[in-house]
C-alpha positions in Angstrom: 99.2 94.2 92.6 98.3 90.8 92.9 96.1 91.2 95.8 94.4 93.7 93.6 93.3 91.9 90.8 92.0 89.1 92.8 89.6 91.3 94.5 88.8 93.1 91.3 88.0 89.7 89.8 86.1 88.5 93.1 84.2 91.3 93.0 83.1 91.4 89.2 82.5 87.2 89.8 79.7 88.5 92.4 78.2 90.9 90.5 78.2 88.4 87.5 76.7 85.8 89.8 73.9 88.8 91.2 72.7 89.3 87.5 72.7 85.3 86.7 70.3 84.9 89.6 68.1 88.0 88.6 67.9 86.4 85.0 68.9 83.9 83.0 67.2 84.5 80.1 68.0 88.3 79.5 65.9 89.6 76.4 67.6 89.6 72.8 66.5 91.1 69.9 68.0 90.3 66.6 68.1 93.6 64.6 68.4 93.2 60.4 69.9 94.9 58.3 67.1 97.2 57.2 65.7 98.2 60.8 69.4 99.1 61.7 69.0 101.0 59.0 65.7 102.6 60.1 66.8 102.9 63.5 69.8 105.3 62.7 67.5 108.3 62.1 68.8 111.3 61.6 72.2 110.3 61.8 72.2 107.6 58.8 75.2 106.1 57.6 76.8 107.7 54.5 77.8 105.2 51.1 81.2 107.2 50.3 84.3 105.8 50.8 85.2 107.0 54.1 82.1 104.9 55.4 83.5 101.9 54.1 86.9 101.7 53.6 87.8 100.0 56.0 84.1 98.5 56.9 82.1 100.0 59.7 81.3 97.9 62.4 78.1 96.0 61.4 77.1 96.3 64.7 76.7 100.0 65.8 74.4 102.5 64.2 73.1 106.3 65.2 69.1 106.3 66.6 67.2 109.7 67.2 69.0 112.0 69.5 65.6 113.4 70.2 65.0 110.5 72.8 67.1 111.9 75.2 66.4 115.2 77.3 69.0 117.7 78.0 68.7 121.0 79.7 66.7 123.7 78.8 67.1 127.2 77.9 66.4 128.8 81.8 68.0 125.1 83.1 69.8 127.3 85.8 66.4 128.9 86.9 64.0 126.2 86.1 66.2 123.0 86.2 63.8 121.9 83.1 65.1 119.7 80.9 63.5 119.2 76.8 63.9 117.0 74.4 67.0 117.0 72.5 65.8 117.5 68.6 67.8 116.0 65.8 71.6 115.3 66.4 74.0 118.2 65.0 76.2 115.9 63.6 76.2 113.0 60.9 77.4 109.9 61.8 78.8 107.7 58.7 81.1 104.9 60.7 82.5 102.8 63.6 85.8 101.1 64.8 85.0 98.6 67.1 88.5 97.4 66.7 90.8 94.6 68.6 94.5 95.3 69.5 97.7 94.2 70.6 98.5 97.3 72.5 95.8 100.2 73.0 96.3 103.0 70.5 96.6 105.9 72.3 97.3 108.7 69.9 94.0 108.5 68.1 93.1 106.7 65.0 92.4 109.8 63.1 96.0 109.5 63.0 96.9 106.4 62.1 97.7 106.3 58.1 95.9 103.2 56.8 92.6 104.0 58.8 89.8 105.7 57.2 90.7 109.6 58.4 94.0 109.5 57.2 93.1 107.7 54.1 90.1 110.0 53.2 92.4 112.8 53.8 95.2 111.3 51.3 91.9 110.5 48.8 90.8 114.4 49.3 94.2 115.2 47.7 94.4 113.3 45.2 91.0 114.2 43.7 91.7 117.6 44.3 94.6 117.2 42.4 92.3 116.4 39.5 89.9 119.0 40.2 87.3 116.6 41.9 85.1 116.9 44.7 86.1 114.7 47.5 84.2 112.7 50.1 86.1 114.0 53.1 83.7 116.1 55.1 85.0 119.6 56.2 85.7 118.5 59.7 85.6 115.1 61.9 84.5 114.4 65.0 85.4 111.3 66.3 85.0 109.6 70.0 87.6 106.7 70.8 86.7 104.6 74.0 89.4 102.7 75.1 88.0 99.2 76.6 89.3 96.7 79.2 90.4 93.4 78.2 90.9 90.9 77.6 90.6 91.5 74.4 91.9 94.6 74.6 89.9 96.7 71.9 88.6 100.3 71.0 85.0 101.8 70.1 85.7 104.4 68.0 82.3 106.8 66.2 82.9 108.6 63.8 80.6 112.2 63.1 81.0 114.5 60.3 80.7 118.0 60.6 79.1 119.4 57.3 78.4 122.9 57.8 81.3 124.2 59.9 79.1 127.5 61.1 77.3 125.2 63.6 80.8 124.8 65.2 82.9 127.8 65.1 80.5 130.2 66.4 78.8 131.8 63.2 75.5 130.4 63.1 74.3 132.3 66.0 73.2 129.8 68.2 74.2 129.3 71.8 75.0 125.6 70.8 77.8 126.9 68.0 79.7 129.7 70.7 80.0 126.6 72.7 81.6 124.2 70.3 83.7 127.1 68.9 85.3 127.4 72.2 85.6 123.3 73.1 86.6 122.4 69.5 88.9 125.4 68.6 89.9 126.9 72.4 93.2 126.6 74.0 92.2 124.8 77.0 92.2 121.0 77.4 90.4 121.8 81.1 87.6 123.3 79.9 87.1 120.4 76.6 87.6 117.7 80.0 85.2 119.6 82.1 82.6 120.2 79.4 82.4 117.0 77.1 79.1 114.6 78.5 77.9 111.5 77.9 74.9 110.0 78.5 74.3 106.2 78.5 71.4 104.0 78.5 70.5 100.2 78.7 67.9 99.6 75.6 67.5 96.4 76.5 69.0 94.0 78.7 69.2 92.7 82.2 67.9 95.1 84.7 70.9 95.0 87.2 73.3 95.3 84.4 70.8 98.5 83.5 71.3 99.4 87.0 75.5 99.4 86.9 75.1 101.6 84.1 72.3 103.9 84.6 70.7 106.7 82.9 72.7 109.4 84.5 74.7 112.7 82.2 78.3 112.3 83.3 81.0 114.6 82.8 83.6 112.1 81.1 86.9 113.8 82.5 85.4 113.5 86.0 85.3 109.7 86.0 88.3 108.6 83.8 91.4 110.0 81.8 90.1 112.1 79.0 92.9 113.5 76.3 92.4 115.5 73.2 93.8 115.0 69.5 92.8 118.2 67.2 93.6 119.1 63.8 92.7 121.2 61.1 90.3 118.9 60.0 89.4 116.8 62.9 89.1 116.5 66.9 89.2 113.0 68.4 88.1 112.9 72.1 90.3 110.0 73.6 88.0 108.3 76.9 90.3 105.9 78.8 88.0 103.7 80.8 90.9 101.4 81.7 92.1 104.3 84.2 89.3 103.9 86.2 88.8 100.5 88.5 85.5 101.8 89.1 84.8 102.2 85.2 86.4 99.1 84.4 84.4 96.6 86.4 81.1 98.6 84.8 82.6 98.4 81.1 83.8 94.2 81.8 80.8 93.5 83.3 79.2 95.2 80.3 81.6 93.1 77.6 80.7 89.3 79.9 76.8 89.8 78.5 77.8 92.1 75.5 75.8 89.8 73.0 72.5 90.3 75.1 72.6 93.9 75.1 71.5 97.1 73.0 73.5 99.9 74.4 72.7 103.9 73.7 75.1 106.8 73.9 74.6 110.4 73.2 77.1 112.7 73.0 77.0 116.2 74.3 78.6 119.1 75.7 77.5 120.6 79.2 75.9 124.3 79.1 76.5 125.9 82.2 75.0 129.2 81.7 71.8 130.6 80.0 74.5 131.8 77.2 75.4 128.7 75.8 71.6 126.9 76.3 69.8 124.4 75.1 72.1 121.9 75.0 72.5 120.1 71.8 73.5 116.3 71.4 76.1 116.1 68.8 76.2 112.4 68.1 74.4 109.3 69.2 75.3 105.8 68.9 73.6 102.1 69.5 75.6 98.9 69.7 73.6 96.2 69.0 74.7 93.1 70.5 78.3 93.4 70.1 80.3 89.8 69.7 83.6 90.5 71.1 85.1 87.7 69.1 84.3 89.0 66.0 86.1 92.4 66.1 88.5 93.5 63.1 92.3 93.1 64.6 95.0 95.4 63.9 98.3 95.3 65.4 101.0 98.4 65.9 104.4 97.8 64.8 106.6 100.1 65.6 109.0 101.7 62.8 110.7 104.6 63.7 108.6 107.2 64.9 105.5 106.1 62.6 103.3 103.4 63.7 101.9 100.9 60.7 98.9 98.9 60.9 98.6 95.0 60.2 95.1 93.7 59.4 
């Protein structure tokens, strides 16, 4: 094992030392408040307590899903890709989070985070006869990061009209999410949930180590699922991968200097289930990985409590 991390270290050193050399003064933009604002198009933030409570991560935001190209209608004929459209789902709020130990049954159920909390909100004001601002369902994707620190980026998407979901709306995009976010099989969520990444800006070799390319999550790295009633939180554990690891700690050494894209996305295979439709996007905008919100698990019992 210690062999193991010397040549993991050596090896990330070299690439480090490879993008140094190609540029030392990688491009940085500083992003206010309004045009991160302007830049989360149509998946803007919401004001209600389950965006704030805790605080989103001031640095992520959604931008507009349209950007990206995802296969067509006739992609198994024509191998034509189109452009995306709008997201399908509304983002309101990120957990870019430090921790003690990784927390690997999902922070959708962890009581004092903002799922759980909405949820014991949703009660109480129902209890009153008042609305609540818990959305009808959650989607929320946890990436699980290398250390040190060790830390999680976690985006949270509401679904607010549950037909474009559980098959009712008619569209190819809803018979696919019915089956991946109410089906049986974890096999078929691992072998259908995509990502695509993107550089916005930064250096061009640390561009290059992540690319541009659609990947099947659960064909690179350990992918679980916790589902709910009311939400589905798709678990990506990047530090089962050595491959994925060196990418993502590479990615966390010049953090500060980059604007990095993801859009979410399940894989159509078959004409019945096409267009694709990108269900949630996200930017991080020159994360500072010293500045993360820290919660520590301590374990009581069988419950895990949170310790800001």
């Amino acid at each position: 094992m210690k062999s193991q991390r010397v040549s993991h270290n050596s090896s990330l050193n070299a690439l480090k030392d490879l993008v140094d050399a190609d540029d030392k003064s990688v491009l940085t933009v500083s992003l206010s408040s309004s045009t991160l604002s302007d830049a989360a198009g149509d998946g803007a933030e919401g004001d209600d307590a389950i965006s704030t409570e805790p605080p989103s991560c001031e640095f992520c935001c959604a931008f507009d899903a349209n950007s990206h190209r995802v296969r067509g209608k006739n992609y198994n004929r024509d191998k034509k890709k189109v452009e995306a459209g709008p997201s399908l789902f509304r983002y309101f709020a990120a957990d870019v989070v430090e921790v003690d130990e990784y927390v690997r049954g999902g922070f959708c159920n962890l009581p004092n985070e903002r799922v759980q909390l909405a949820l014991k909100r949703e009660k109480e004001m129902h209890s009153k006869g008042l609305p609540s601002e818990m959305p009808p369902y959650i989607v929320a994707v946890n990436i699980i990061m290398p250390g040190p620190p060790k830390y999680h980026l976690v985006f949270y998407y509401a679904v607010d009209d549950m037909s474009i979901i559980d098959g009712t709306d008619g569209t190819p995009s809803s018979k696919l999410a019915n089956q991946f976010f109410f089906g049986d099989s974890d096999a078929f969520r691992e072998k259908t949930f995509k990502l695509i990444p993107r550089i916005a800006k930064g250096n061009r070799l640390v561009k290059k180590a992540v690319g541009t390319t659609p990947v099947i999550i659960g064909n690179k790295i350990a992918t679980t699922f916790v589902r709910d009633d009311r939400f589905c939180e798709i678990i990506c554990d990047v530090t089962s991968s050595t491959v994925a690891k060196k990418v993502c700690s590479l990615v966390n050494s010049y953090a500060k200097s980059l604007v990095v894209e993801m859009g979410y996305l399940l894989e159509g295979d078959d004409s019945t289930v096409l267009p694709e439709r990108i269900f949630g996007c996200i930017r991080l905008n020159h994360i500072d990985i010293t500045q993360l919100r820290r919660i520590e698990m301590k374990e009581e019992g069988n419950n895990s409590t949170m310790l800001r």
